[in-house]
C-alpha positions, 0 to 999 in steps of 0.5 A, a space after each residue: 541857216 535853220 531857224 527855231 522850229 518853235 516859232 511855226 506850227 509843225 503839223 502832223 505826219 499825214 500832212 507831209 505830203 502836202 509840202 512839195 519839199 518832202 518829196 524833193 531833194 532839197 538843195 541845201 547847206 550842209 551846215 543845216 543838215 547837221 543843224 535840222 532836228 529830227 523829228 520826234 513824231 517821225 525818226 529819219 525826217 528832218 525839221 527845216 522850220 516847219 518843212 519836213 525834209 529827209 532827201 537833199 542834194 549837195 555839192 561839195 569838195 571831197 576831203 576825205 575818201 573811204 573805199 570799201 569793197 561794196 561802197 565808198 564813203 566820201 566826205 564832202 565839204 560845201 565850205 559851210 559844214 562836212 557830211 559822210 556820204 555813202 555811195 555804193 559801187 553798183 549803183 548804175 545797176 550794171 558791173 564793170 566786166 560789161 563795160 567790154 561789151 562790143 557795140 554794133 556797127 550801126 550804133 549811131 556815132 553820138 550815141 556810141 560817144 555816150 556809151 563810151 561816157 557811161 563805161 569810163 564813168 562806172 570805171 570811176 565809180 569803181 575805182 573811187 573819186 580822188 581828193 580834192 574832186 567836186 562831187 554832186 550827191 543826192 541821197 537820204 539822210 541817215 542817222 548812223 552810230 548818232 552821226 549823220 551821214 547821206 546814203 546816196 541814189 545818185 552821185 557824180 563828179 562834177 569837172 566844172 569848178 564853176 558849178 561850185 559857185 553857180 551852187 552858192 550863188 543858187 542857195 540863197 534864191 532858195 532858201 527865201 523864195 521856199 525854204 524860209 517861207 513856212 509851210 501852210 495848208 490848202 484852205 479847205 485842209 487847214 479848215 479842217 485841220 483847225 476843226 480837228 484841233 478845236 474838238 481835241 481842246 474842247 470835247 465838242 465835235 465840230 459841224 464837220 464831223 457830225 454832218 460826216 457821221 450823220 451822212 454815214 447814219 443815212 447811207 447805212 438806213 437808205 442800204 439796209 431798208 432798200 429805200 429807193 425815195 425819200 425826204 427830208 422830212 421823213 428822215 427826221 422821223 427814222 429812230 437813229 437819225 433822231 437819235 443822233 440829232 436829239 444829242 445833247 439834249 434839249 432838256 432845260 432850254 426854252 421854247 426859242 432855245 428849242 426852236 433854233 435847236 431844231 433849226 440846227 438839226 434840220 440843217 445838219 440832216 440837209 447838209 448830209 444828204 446834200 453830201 450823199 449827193 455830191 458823192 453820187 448816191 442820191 440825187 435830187 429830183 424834189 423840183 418834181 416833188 418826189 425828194 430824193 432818189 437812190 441811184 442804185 436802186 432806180 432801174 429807170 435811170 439804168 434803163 436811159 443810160 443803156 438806151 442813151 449809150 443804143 442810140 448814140 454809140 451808132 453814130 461815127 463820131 462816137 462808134 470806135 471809142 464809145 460816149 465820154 460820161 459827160 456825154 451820158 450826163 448831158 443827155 440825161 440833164 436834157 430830159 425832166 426826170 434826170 435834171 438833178 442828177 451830177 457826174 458823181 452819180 454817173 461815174 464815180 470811182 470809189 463808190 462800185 454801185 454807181 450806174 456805169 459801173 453797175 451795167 458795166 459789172 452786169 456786162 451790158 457795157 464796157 469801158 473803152 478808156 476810164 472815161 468811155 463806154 459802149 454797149 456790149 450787145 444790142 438789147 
């Protein structure tokens, strides 16, 4: 049964869809259907402990049976608790006056069996299940006129009366090896989870953070003054990139207070252009002592993925669908000038500058699948 909420952490809606159970329909005690308090953050969404659940399954006798023109509202009770569920007659998406529909002589015989299942079962349908019948339902749970109650998407009689006690044998598995385990977040999320938690008590922005809006500060000088090459050390001298690492300021510290400070800030600016270059906008090519390059703006690059993409898309192996991008990756790592370049800056998805996607914009080449390319024509 339900425990109290209080005693685990119930995080956030847009940490949902990390827990598999809000997804499922969730095998459950219709006790604890009534039992689950709603969520204040997010009307229609239930709290199991800290699980947020708003679609179940049951399965349950029929105690009470309300036929309506549209729909038929059954009560199902499971022995621990009865819940209204309502399941509307066109469900299976087809009326009744096709159940006549002729079937070709050449339907297979075991499929014309299952034909005839699927019409006498939609006649059921219609007619409503009886008393005393087990019923299968998945479905919604809905909170109508301050009751609750399960808008089906699908519903079925259940001719076993065995299932019934498979069901309560099953229950009990469930609920300790899922349900009554708490929901907990992915290391990496739940790091930054805490972190965004922390800055909401103290004020202070964590690490995190700043490397993320200082890597959105080098990003937009790098567009905005087409800088193709760079270092670390001449970014420090760019006023708003020493704008931002100068707050707070380092008024009233001593001279060792002021050097771990700059210490600090070199290692939040290397950790930003360390990310630009996991993302794929730059990469690194300092091992030849020229820093940083920008992707999008180096046409020698450009110029060795085409020739790269010349040579090799003439071979068999390779002539029909085109060179995978680790392929085209390999290739420029096997040469000095592209050692440090990463996938991410050869094929990276969400960022349309990249290399493939540029050529591919210019139409010098095309992708065959989402990871393939070949040249268009020979230039």
């Amino acid at each position: 049964m339900a425990a109290d909420t209080n005693i685990m952490h119930v995080y956030p809606s847009e940490y949902w869809g990390l827990d598999p159970l809000f997804q499922a329909y969730c095998k459950m005690y219709i006790s604890d259907i009534w039992s689950m308090e709603e969520s204040p953050m997010c009307p229609g969404v239930f709290m199991y402990k800290n699980h947020p659940i708003h679609k179940v399954d049951i399965l349950g006798l029929i105690v009470r049976v309300d036929i309506k023109d549209k729909f038929v509202l059954y009560a199902v009770d499971d022995g621990t608790g009865v819940v209204s569920c309502l399941c509307w007659k066109n469900c299976y998406g087809r009326d009744e006056a096709e159940d006549d529909m002729g079937l070709d002589e050449s339907v297979p015989d075991c499929l014309r069996e299952k034909m005839r299942e699927v019409h006498t079962l939609r006649r059921m349908v219609a007619a409503g299940f009886g008393l005393g019948e087990l019923l299968h339902v998945r479905g919604k749970v809905k909170v109508f006129r301050e009751e609750r109650e399960i808008s089906a998407a699908y519903y079925n009689k259940i001719a076993d009366p065995v299932a019934q006690i498979v069901r309560m044998l099953e229950l009990p598995q469930i609920y300790s090896q899922y349900y009554d385990k708490p929901f907990t977040l992915p290391p990496a999320v739940d790091r930054q989870f805490h972190a965004l938690e922390n800055e909401k008590k103290t004020g202070v922005k964590s690490q995190g953070r700043l490397v993320g809006e200082l890597k959105a500060i080098v990003q937009s000088y790098i567009q905005s003054h087409n800088v193709k090459s760079f270092s670390i050390k001449a970014l420090e001298s760019v006023q708003t990139i020493h704008t931002f690492l100068s707050q707070p300021s380092g008024e009233g510290l001593s001279q060792g207070e002021l050097s771990v400070a700059g210490s600090v800030q070199r290692s939040l600016l290397t950790q930003a252009v360390r990310a630009l270059e996991e993302a794929g906008i730059v990469y690194d090519k300092r091992y030849l002592g020229e820093g940083y390059r920008v992707v999008s703006r180096d046409s020698g690059l450009e110029e060795t993925i085409k020739s790269i993409l010349k040579t090799d898309c003439k071979l068999a192996k390779y002539a029909e669908n085109g060179c995978h991008y680790m392929h085209i990756l390999d290739e420029l790592h096997m040469t000095l000038q592209y050692r440090g370049v990463n996938q991410n800056a050869i094929r990276e998805w969400i960022h349309p500058i990249q290399s493939l996607d540029k050529l591919e914009g210019a139409s010098e080449i095309i992708s065959t699948t989402k990871q393939h390319y070949i040249m268009l024509y020979d230039t």
